[in-house]
Backbone as JSON, one array per atom type, in Angstrom:
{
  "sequence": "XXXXXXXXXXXXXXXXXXXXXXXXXXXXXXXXXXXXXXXXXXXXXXXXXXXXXXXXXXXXXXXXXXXXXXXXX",
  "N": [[103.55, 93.74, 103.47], [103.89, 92.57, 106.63], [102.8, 91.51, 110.51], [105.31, 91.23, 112.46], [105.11, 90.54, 115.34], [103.49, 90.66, 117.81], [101.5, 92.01, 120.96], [99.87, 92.19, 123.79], [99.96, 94.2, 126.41], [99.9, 94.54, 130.38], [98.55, 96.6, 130.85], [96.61, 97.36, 128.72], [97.73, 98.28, 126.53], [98.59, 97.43, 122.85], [101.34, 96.13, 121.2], [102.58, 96.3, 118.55], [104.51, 94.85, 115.73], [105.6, 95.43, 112.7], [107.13, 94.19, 109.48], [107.74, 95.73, 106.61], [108.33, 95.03, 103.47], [109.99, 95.87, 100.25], [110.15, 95.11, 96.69], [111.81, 96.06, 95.28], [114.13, 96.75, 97.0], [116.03, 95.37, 98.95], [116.67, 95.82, 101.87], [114.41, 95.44, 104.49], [112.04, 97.45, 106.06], [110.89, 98.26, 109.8], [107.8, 98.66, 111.07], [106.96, 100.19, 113.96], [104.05, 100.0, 116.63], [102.51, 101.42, 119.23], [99.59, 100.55, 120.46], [96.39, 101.54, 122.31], [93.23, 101.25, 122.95], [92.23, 101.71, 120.11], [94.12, 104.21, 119.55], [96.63, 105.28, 118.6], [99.55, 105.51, 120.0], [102.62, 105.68, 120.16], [104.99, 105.72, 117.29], [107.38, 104.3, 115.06], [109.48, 103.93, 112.62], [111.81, 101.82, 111.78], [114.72, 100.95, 109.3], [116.65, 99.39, 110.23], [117.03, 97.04, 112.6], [114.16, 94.29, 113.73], [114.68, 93.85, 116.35], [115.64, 96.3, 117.09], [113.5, 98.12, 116.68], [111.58, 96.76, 118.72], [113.01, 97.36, 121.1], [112.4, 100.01, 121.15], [110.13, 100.22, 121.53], [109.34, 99.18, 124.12], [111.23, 100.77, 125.51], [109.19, 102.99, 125.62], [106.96, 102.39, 126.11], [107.5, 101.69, 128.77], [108.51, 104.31, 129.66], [106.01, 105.6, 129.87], [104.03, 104.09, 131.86], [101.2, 103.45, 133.25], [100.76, 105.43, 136.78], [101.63, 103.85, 139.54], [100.68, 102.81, 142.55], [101.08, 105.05, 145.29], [103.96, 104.42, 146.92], [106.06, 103.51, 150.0], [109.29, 105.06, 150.09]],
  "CA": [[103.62, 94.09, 104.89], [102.95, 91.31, 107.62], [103.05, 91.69, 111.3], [106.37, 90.14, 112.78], [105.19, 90.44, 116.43], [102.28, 91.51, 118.45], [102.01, 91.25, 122.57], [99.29, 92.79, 124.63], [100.7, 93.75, 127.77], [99.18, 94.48, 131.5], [97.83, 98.08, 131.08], [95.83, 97.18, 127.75], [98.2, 98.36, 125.4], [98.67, 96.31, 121.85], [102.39, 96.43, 121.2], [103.12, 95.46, 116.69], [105.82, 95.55, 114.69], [105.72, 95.0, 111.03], [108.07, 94.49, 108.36], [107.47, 96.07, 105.06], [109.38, 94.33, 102.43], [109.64, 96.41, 98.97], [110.38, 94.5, 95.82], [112.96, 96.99, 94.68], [114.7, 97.64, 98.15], [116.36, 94.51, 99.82], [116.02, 95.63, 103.12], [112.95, 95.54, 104.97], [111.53, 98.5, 106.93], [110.04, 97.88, 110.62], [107.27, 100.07, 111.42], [107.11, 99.49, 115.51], [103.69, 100.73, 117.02], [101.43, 100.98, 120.19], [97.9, 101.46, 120.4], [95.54, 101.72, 123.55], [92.03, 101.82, 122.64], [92.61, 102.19, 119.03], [94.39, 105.15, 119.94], [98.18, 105.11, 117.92], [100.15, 106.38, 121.44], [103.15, 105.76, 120.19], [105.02, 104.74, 115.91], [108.63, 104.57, 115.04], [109.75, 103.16, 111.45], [113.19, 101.54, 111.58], [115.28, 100.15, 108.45], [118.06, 98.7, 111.12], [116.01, 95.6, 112.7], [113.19, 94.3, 114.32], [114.92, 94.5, 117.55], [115.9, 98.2, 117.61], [111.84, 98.58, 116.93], [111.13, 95.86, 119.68], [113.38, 98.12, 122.29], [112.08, 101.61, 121.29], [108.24, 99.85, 121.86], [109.44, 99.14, 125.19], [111.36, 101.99, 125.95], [108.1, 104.02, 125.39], [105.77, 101.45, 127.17], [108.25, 101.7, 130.07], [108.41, 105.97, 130.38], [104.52, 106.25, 129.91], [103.29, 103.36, 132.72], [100.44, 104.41, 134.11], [101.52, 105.47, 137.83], [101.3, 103.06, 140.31], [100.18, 103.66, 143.83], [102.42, 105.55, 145.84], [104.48, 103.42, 148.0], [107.5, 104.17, 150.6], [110.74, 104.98, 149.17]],
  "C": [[103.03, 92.93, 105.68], [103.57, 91.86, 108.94], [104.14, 90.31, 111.72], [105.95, 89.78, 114.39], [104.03, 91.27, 117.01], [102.18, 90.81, 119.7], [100.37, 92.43, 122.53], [99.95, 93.01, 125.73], [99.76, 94.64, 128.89], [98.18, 95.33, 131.67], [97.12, 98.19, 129.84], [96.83, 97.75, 126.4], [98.83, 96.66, 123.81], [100.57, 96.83, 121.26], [102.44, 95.37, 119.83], [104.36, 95.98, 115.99], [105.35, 94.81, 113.42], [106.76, 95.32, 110.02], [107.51, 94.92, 106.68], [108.5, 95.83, 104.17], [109.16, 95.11, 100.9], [110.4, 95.45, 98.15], [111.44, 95.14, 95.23], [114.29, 97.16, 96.0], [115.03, 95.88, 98.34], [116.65, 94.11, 101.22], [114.98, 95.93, 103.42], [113.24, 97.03, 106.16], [110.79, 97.63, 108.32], [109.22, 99.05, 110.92], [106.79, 99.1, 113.21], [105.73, 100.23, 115.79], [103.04, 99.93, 118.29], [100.44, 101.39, 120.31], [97.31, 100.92, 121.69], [94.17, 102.35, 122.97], [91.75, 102.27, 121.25], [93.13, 103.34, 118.61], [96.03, 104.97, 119.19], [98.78, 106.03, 119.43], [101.64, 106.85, 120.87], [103.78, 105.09, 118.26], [105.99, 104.98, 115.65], [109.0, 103.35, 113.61], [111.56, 103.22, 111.45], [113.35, 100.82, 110.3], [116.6, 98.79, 109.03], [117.22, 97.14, 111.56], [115.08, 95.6, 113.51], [113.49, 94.07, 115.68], [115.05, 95.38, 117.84], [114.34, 98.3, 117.4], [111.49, 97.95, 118.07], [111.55, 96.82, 120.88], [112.76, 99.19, 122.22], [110.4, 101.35, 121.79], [108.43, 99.89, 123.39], [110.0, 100.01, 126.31], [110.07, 102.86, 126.28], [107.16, 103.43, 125.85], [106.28, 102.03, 128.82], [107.9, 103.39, 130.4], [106.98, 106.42, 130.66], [103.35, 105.0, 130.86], [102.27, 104.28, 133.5], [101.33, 104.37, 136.28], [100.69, 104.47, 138.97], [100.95, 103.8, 142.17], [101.23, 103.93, 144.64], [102.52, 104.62, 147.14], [105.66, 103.77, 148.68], [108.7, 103.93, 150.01], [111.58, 104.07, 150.11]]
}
């Protein structure tokens, strides 16, 4: 297992993906997660690639922003 990608981004969250490579298996697994405060918020294990984990991190960063201050529509 090694991390393929790790970001911090604005609102303190730690945004990792990791590939787990098995010796028997020839594709790799991504396990996608986010943590806040050592807090797991969010963890999604893809076999497809480390972009479909990269979007679903951001999908799920994106719906759970903290709310910003209300401003005129």
């Amino acid at each position: 297992m090694r991390t393929v990608y790790q970001s911090t981004d604005d609102h303190g969250h730690v945004l990792r993906t990791l590939k787990l490579q098995n010796e028997d298996h020839p594709n790799p697994v991504y396990l996608g997660i986010v943590i806040r405060e050592r807090e797991v918020l969010f963890q999604t294990r893809e076999s497809t690639s480390r972009d479909q984990v990269l979007q679903k991190i951001k999908e799920f960063v994106a719906a759970h922003r903290p709310e910003m201050s209300l401003q005129p529509a």
